[in-house]
Every structure is written in C-alpha cells, then in structure tokens.
C-alpha positions as CSV (number, residue, x, y, z in Angstrom):
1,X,58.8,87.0,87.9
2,X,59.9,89.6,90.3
3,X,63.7,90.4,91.4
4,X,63.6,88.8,94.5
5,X,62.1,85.0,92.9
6,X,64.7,85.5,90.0
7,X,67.9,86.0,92.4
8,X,66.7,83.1,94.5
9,X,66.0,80.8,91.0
10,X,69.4,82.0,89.5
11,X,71.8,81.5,92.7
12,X,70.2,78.6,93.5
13,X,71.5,76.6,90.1
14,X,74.6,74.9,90.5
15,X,78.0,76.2,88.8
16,X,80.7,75.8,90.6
17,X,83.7,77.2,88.0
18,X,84.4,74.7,85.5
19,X,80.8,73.3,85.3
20,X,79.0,75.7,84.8
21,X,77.5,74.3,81.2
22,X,75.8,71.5,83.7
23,X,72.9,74.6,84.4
24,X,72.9,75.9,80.9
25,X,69.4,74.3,80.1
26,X,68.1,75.7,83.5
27,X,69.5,78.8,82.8
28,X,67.9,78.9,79.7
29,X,64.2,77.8,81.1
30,X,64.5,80.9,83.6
31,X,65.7,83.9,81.4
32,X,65.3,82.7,78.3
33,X,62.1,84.2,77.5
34,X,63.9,87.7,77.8
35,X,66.0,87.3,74.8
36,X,66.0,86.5,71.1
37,X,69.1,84.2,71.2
38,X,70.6,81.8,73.3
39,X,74.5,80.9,72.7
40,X,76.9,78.4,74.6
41,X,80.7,78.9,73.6
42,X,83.5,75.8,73.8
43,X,84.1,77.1,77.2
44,X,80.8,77.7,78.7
45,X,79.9,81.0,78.3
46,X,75.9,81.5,78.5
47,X,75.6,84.4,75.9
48,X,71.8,85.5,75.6
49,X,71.4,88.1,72.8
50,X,68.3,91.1,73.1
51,X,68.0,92.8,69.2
52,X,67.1,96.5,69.0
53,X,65.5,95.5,65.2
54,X,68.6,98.3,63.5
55,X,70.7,97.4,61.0
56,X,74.5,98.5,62.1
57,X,72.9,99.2,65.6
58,X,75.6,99.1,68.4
59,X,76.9,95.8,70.4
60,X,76.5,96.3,73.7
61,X,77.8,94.0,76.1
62,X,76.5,93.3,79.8
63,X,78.8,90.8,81.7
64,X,78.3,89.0,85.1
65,X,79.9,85.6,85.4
66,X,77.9,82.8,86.4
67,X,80.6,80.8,88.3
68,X,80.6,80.2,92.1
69,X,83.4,79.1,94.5
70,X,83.2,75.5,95.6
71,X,84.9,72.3,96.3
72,X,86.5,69.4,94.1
73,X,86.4,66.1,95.1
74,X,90.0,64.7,96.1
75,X,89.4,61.0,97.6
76,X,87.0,58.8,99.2
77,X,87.7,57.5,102.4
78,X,86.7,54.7,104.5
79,X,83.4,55.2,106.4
80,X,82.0,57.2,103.6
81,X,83.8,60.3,104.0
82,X,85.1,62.5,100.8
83,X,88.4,64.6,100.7
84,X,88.5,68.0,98.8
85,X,90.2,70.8,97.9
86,X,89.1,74.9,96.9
87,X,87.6,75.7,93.6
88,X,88.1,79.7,94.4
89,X,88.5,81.7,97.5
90,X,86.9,79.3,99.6
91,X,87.1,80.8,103.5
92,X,87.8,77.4,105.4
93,X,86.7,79.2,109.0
94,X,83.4,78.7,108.4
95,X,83.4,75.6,106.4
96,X,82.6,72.9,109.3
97,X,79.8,71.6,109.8
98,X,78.5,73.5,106.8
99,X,75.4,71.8,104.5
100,X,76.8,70.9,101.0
101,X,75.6,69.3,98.0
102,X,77.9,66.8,96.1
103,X,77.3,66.8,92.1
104,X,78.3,63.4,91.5
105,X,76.6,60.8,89.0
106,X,73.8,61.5,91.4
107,X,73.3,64.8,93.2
108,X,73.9,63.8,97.1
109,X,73.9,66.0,100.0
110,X,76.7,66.1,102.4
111,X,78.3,67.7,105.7
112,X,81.8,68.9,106.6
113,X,82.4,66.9,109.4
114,X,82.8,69.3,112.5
115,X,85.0,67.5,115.7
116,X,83.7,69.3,118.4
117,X,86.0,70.9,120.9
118,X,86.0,68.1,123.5
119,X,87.9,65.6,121.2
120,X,90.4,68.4,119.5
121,X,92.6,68.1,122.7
122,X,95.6,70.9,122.1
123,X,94.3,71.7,119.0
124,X,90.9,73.0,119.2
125,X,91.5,76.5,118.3
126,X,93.6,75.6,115.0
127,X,91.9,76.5,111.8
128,X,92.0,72.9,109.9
129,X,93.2,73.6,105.9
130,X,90.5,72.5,103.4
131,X,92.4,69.1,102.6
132,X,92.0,68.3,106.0
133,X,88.5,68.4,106.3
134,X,86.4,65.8,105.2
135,X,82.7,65.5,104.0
136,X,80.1,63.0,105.5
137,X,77.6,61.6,103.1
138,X,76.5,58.5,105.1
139,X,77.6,55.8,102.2
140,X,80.3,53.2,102.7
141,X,83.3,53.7,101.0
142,X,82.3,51.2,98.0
143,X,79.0,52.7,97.3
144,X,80.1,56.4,97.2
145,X,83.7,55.5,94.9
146,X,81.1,54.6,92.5
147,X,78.7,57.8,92.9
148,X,81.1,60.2,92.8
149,X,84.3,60.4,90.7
150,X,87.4,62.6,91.1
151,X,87.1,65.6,90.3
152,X,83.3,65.7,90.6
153,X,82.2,69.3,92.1
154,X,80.6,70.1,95.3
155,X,78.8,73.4,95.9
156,X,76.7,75.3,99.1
157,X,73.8,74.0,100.4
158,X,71.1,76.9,98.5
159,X,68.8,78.0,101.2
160,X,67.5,81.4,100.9
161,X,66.1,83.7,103.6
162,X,64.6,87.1,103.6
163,X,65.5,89.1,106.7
164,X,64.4,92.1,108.1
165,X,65.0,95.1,106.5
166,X,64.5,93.6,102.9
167,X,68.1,91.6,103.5
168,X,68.1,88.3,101.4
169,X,70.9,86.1,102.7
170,X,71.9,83.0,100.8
171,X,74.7,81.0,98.6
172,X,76.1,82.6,95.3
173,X,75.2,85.9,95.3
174,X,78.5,86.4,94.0
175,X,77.8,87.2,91.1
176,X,74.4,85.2,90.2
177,X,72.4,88.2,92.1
178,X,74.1,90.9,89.6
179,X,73.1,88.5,86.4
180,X,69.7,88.7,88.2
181,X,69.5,92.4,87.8
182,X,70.8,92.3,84.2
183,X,67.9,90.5,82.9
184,X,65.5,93.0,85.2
185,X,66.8,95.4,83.5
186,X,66.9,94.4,80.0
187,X,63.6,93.7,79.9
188,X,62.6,96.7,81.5
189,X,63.7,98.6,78.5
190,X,61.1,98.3,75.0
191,X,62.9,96.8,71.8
192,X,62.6,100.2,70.4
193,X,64.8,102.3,73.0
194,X,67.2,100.4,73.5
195,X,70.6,101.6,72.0
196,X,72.0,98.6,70.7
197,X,71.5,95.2,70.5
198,X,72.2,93.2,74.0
199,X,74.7,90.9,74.5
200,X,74.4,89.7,78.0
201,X,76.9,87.1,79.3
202,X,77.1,85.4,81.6
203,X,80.9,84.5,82.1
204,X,82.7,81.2,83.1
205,X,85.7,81.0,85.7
206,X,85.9,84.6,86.9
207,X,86.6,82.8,90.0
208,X,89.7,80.8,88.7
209,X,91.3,84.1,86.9
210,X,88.5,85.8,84.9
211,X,89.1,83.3,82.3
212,X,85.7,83.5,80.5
213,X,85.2,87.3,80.5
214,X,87.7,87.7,77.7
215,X,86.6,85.1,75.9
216,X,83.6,86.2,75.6
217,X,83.9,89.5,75.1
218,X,86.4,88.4,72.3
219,X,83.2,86.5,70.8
220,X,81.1,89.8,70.9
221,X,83.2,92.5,69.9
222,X,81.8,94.8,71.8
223,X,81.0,99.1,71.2
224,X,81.0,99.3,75.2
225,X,80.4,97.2,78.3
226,X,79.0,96.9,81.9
227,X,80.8,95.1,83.8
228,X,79.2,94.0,87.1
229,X,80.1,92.4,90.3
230,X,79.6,92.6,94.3
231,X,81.6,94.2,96.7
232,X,82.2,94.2,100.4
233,X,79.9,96.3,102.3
234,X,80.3,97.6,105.4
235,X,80.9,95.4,108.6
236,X,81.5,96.4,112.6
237,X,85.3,96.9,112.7
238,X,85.9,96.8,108.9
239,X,87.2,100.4,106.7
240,X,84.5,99.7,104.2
241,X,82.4,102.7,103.4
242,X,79.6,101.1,100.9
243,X,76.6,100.6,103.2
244,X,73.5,98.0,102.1
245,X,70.3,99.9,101.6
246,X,72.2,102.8,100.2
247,X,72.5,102.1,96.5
248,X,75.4,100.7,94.0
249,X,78.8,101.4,93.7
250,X,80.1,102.7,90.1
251,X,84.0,102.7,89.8
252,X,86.7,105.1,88.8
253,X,90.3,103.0,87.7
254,X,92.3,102.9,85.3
255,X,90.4,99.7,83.7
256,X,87.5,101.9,82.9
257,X,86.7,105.0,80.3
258,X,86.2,107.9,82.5
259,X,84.1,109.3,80.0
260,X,81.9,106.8,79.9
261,X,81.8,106.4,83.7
262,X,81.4,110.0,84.3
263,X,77.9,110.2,81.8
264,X,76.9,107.0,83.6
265,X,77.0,108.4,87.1
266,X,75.6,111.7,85.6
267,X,72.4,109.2,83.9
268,X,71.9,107.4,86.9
269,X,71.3,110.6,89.6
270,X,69.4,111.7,87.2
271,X,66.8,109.2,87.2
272,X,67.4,109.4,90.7
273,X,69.1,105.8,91.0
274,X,70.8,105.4,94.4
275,X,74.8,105.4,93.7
276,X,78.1,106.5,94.5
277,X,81.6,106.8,92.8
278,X,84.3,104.6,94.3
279,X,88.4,104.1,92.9
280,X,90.0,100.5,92.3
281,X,92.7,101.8,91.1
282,X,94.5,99.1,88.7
283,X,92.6,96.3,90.1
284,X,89.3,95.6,90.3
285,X,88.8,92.1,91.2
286,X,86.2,91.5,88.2
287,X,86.1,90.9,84.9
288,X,86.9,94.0,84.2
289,X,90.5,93.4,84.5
290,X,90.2,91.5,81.3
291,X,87.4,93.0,79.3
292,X,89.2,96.5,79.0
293,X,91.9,94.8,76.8
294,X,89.8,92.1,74.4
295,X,90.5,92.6,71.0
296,X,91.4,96.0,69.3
297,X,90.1,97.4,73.3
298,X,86.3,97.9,75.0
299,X,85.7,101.3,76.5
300,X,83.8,100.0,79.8
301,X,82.0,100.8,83.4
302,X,82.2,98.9,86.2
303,X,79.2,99.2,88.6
304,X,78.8,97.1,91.8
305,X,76.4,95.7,94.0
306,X,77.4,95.2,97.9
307,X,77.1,92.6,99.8
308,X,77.9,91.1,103.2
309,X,79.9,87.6,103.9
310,X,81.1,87.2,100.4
311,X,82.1,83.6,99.5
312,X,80.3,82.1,102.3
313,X,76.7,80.4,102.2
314,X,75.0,83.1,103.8
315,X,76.2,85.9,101.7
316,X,73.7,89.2,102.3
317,X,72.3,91.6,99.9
318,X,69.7,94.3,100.0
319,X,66.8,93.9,97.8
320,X,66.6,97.9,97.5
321,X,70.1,97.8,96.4
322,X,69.3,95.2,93.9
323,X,66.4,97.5,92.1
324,X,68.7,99.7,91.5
325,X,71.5,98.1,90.1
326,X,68.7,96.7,87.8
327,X,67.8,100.4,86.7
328,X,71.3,101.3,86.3
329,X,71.5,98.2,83.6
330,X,68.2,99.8,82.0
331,X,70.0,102.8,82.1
332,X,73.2,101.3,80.3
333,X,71.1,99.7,77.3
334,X,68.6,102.5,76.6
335,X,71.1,105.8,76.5
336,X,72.7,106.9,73.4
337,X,75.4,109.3,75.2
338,X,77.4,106.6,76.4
339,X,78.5,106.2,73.4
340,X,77.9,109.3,71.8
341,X,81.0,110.4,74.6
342,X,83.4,107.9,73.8
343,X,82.5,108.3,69.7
C-alpha cells in the first residue's frame, strides 16, 4: 500500500476521542501486517509492537494518537433533528451545513442544518454556539430516539481529494496522517537495523487532555520517543512560517532532550530529509507534554507534520511532506546515536 492509500484508509476510520476502540479491528486489518504484536489497553490505546530479534535490545517508542475531534449527541428533537455538543476543538464557523456521520446503533448520515440568510432576520451574521445547532437526519423523532442514544458520537463526513500540487485535503489528518507515516516508516526499516524493538502507539484522547499518551507510554517504559503531530502551516494573513511542500518541523522546548533533538536534525539533513528546527517553548500542544514525565522520565523529540485548516473536514497536507516525515521515523528506529547521546 503506498502512503497516500494508507493516510486515506487510516483517517477515514472513525474515532472520535472516547471511541476510539470501535476501529481497533479495522485498525488492525490495515497495519497489522507491519508488526509482530497487536495490544489494546483498558483505555484504548492501539499499541502495535515491531521486534529487532535482540535480547535486552532498546524500547523505542513512536506515538501519534488516533483520536479525532467530533460531536456528542445531546437530544433528539421533534422532526428528526439531533442536539450536540464538542468532543475537542471543534471550530463551529464552518460547522453548517457540513456532511456528518452519526455512530449510533446504526451508522447514519447527517447535515448541520444551515438557515440561510433570508430567514436569520437581525441575526444573520451571528456565529450560532454548537448547542444551538442542530443535525438533520431525515427520521421522525421516534425512529431516531431509538437509533441513536445519548452520548452516541458523531464524526466528519471522510471524503478525500487529491489537489494540485500533491495536496490531499480531507477529515482527520490530525493526527491519523502522522500514524500513517509511522508505519511507512517502520516498515521501511529491515528487522536487522533497526535499533530497538518498536512500540508504536497510537494514543487515545489527545484531544480531551493528552490523556492516553501517558498511559501508554507508562505501559511501555520507554529508552526514548518520537512524538508526532501536525501543525499549522502557513496561510495569507497568518505569522506562520512552516510552508507545505517544504519538509517537517522538528522542535526545540523544554519538553524535549536537546541532545537527542540536536543528533536527530543532524541524521535527518544528512539523508537529505527536508526539515527545519522550530521552539514551543513549554507547550507543545501534543503528547509530548505528557510523555517527557511518564514514569522515572522519557528523553524524547518532537517532530511535526504541517497542515492547513486543522480541525475542520477539509484539513490539507502535502504528500511530499508526508514522505518525509515517514523517513524521519525510519530514521528514528534504525540509528544507534540517539541513544548513544543521551546514554
């Protein structure tokens, strides 16, 4: 399967935080081939191992989360409508009229109900709050109380485009597309150069608090980690400096081993892998922000893959950009001196 197919088949499965286990068996069907060992934790970590075949060899851990933002259902209402709320940093200005998919007892689809202009009166420009809005499914009341539960999640429409340019726009690229490039680049690497044994996890909740990155770094105990996650790339009339088609983002904070991140960038020129350094500071946004302080401590990197329109449905990436986050992974699990500098 090539990158492209395997972003599309990843961020298309369904896991809106706090169900992600629902797309565990999926998961496994797609990437599971890659790996030696499949685990699911109490809270829904997807944890699939890769063994080097060395007694005492290094843990290694590779972490993207596998949650997306979404919706919770709230209420039904007459006519067939549904209430929600945000699961995550769900951007209500371009939630009307938006395509959705309701994860009930049966998997329906749905549309935010849009009121057009005309009928808004006074309020037409006013930006309506998520528990306002209401979702059209085309059921009567009756018929959908008994499809869809409380609570039951509702996720983004997954339609997938490729633009000009090599631009892939679609739902969930946040993070899915960097858990994409983890297994490229795992597998990319033979059994018998890689550094360590692999623990790549795919985390629950990031988007909630980061919740599942600790725990499953806890579970793992890891020598050393890559951490991975978007960011924002440059937009007109935006101060972002990361520009798609120009490589990953690798960052310097106080969450990270400088050592570490310093022979990373060094590797990763070296095999002529399109990056640049960037600060965060004391907060990342990622999982990092756990990971650093698990256990007894994980000396970690943080590298970065950018995209446009994050946490919308038509989030953009660059497939270039992609390929070399995935060599920056196989960069990550085949050379000794990342740990060799933090021994």
């Amino acid at each position: 399967m090539n990158l492209k197919d395997l972003i599309v088949g990843l961020c298309g499965l369904p896991s809106v935080s706090g169900r992600e286990k629902d797309s565990a068996a999926a998961l496994e069907r797609l990437i599971g081939g890659a790996f030696d060992e499949h685990v699911t934790d109490a809270v829904g970590n997807q944890l699939f191992i890769r063994r080097c075949g060395r007694e005492g060899a290094e843990k290694l851990l590779i972490d993207t989360h596998f949650d997306e933002i979404g919706m919770m259902v709230t209420g039904v209402r007459d006519g067939g409508y549904l209430t929600v709320t945000n699961i995550g940093g769900v951007d209500t200005r371009i939630l009307e009229a938006g395509e959705v998919v309701i994860y009930g007892k049966e998997t329906l689809p749905g549309v935010i109900v849009h009121v057009p202009a005309h009928l808004h009166g006074e309020k037409k420009n006013a930006l309506c709050p998520i528990t306002e809005l209401l979702i059209d499914t085309g059921y009567d009341k009756e018929t959908l109380e008994a499809m869809v539960p409380l609570g039951t999640r509702v996720g983004f429409r997954p339609v997938y485009t490729e633009l000009a340019n090599r631009h892939l726009i679609g739902k969930a690229f946040d993070d899915k597309a960097c858990g994409a490039c983890a297994v490229a680049g795992i597998a990319s690497v033979p059994r018998e150069e890689l550094a360590g044994d692999v623990y790549c996890l795919f985390s629950v909740q990031e988007e909630v608090g980061m919740l599942g990155g600790r725990t499953g770094a806890w579970q793992v105990c890891p020598d050393r980690a890559l951490v991975m996650d978007v960011s924002h790339a440059a937009m007109p009339e935006t101060n972002v400096v990361a520009k798609m088609g120009e490589g990953i983002e690798i960052s310097y904070s106080a969450l990270t081993s400088r050592k570490m991140t310093d022979e990373f960038l060094r590797l990763c020129r070296e095999k002529e892998i399109l990056c640049r350094p960037c600060a965060d500071a004391t907060n990342s946004g990622t999982n990092a922000n756990r990971i650093w302080l698990t256990g007894s401590g994980v000396p970690q990197v943080l590298a970065s893959l950018p995209i446009r329109s994050m946490h919308s449905a038509g989030e953009s990436l660059h497939l270039g950009d992609a390929e070399q986050l995935a060599a920056a992974v196989a960069v990550f699990v085949r050379e000794k001196s990342l740990g060799e500098v933090i021994a």
